[in-house]
KOLZA-632749 format. One record per residue (C-alpha): x negated, y negated, z; residue number from 0. Coordinates in steps of 0.02 Angstrom, whole numbers. Each point is the difference from the previous one (the first is absolute). Layout:
% residues N
- c1	c2	c3	base
- X	Y	Z	NUM
...
***
This chain:
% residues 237
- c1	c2	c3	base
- 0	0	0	0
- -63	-178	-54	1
- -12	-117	184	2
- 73	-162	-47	3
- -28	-139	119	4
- 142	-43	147	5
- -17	-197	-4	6
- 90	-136	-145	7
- -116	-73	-103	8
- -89	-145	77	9
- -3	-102	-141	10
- 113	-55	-156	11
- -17	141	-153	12
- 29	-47	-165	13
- 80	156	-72	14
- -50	59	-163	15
- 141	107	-17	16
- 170	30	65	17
- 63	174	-1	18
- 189	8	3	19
- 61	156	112	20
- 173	76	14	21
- 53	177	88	22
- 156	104	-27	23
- 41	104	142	24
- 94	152	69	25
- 85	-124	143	26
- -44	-134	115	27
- -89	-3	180	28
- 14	59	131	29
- 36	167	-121	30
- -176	22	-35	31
- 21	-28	-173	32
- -120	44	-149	33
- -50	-81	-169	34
- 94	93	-159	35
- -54	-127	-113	36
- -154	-137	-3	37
- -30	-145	-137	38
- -149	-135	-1	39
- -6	-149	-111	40
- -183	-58	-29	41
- 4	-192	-44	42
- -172	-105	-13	43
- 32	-158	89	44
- -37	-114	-170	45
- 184	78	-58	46
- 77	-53	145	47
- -56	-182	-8	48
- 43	-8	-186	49
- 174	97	-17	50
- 81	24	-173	51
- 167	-115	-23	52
- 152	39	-68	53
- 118	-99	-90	54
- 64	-57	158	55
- -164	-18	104	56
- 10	148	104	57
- -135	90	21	58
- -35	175	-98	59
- -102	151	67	60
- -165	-47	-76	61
- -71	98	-160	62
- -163	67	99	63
- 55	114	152	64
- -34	187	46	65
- 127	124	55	66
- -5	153	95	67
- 165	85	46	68
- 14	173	80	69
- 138	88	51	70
- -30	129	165	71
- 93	164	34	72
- 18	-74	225	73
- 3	203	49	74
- 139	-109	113	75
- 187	-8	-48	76
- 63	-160	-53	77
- 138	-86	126	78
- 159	-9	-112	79
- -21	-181	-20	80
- -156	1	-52	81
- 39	130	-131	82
- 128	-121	-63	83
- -74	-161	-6	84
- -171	54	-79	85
- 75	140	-110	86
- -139	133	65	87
- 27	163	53	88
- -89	129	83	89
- 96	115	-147	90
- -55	-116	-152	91
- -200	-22	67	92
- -16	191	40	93
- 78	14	-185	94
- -122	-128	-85	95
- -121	87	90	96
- -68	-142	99	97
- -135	51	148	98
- -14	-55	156	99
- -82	-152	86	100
- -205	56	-31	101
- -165	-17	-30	102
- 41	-59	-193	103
- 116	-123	67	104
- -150	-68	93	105
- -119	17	-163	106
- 125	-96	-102	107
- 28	-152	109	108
- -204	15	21	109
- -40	-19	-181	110
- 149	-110	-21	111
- -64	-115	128	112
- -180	11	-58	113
- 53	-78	-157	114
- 35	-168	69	115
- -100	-136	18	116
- -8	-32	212	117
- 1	-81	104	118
- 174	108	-5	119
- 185	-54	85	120
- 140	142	30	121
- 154	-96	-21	122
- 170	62	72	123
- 180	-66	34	124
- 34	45	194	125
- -189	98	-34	126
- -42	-20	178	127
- 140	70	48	128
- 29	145	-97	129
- -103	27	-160	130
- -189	-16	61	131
- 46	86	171	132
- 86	154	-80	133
- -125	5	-150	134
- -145	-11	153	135
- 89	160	64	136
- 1	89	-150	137
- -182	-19	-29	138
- -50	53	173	139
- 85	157	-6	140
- -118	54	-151	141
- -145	-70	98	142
- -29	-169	-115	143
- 14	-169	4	144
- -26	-165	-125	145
- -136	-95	2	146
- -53	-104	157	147
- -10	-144	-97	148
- 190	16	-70	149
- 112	-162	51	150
- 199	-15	29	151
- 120	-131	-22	152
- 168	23	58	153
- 108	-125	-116	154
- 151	8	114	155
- -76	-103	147	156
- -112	-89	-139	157
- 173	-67	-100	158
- 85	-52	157	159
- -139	-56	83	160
- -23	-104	-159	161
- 182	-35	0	162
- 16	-57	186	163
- 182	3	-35	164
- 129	74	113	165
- 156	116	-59	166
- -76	66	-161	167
- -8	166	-43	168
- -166	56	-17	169
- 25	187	-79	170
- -61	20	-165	171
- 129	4	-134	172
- 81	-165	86	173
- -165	-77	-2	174
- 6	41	-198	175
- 157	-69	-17	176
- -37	-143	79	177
- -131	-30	-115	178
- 61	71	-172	179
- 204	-13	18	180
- 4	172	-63	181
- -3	200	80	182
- -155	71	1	183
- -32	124	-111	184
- -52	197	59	185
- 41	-26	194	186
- -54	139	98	187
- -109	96	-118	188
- -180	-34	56	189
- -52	-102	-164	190
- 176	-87	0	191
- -42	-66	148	192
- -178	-34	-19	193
- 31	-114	-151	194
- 127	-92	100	195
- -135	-32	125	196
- -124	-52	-130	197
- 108	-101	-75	198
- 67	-100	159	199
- -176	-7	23	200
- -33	-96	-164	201
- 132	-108	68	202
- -99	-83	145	203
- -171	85	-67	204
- -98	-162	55	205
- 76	-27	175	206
- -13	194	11	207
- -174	36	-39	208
- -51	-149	115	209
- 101	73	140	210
- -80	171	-36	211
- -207	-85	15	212
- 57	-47	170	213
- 129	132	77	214
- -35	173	-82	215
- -34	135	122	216
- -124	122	-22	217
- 40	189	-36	218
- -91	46	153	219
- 145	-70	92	220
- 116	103	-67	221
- 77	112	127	222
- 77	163	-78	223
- 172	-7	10	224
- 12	174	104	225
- -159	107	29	226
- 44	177	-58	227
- -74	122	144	228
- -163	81	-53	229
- 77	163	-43	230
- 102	-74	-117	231
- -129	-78	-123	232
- -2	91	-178	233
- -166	28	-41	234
- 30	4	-177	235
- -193	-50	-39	236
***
């Protein structure tokens, strides 16, 4: 396992790039859940400071990005819900023959990640309260970790911190609408939501990145969301 440090960073960090995270899940906490289904948008930080326009001056995802989406057989049954809002199964990933949560998981987000110019910035809606601590649990039960020098920015105290507006909704398809006037598009599949995030992002990039030099915690922070007992670690290596 990789030791990543336990204190914030000291001083501001221009990020090079900002690496856009969602996770679909078989349920919520305190259910233990597990990841079915991971995505990562890869966007150099020139991009983001000079967005594509439409016709009406939003924002568009920019031309230059890398993807990686995996889908993840859980080995945990969905909660019903779950199964209905994402539209996974335990039935249709056993079916597409999708393996579980291992050591080519890891390698993928590795090389992925290696890819990037760094300094490098995890970005997640609600991240530190749901994405970065569940993915942190996933990785430690196949005895692996990111890289210590990995940053996160969570952009739901970033927009209302930003805001500093009271009764606003801060969840992330009414933070789209807010910004666009429209749905988003793809809700709760992993890249559906990840381009939603990237492209409220592009809304406020400026304000956003700035925010980020100053307020991202470090990965070695992290705490796993739930610490599967020893016993219980697949060693799938």
């Amino acid at each position: 396992m990789i030791a990543a440090p336990a204190s914030a960073m000291a001083s501001p960090q221009e990020f090079q790039t900002f690496v856009f995270l969602d996770v679909e899940t078989t349920g919520l906490p305190p259910a233990q859940p597990c990841i079915a289904e991971l995505c990562l948008f890869a966007v150099n930080r020139h991009s983001l400071q000079c967005p594509a326009l439409d016709l009406s001056q939003f924002p568009q995802p920019p031309r230059i990005l890398d993807k990686l989406t995996l889908c993840i057989d859980p080995e945990k049954p969905f909660a019903p819900k779950a199964e209905e809002i994402t539209g996974l199964s335990n039935q249709t990933l056993e079916e597409n023959c999708k393996p579980h949560f291992n050591s080519a998981v890891v390698e993928a987000m590795r090389a992925f990640l290696d890819r990037q110019a760094g300094p490098i910035c995890l970005v997640a809606h609600n991240g530190l309260g749901f994405d970065f601590p569940l993915l942190r649990t996933e990785l430690w039960r196949v005895d692996a970790d990111l890289p210590p020098d990995t940053s996160c920015l969570d952009t739901l105290p970033a927009l209302k911190d930003l805001d500093q507006a009271a009764n606003k909704s801060y969840r992330l398809g009414e933070v789209f609408r807010r910004f666009y006037g429209q749905d988003p598009v793809g809700a709760h599949s992993a890249e559906g939501d990840v381009l939603t995030l990237l492209l409220v992002f592009l809304a406020k990039a400026p304000s956003l990145m700035e925010w980020a030099a100053v307020n991202a915690r470090s990965w070695g922070e992290i705490k796993p969301m739930y610490p599967p007992s020893p016993l219980s670690r697949r060693n799938w290596r």
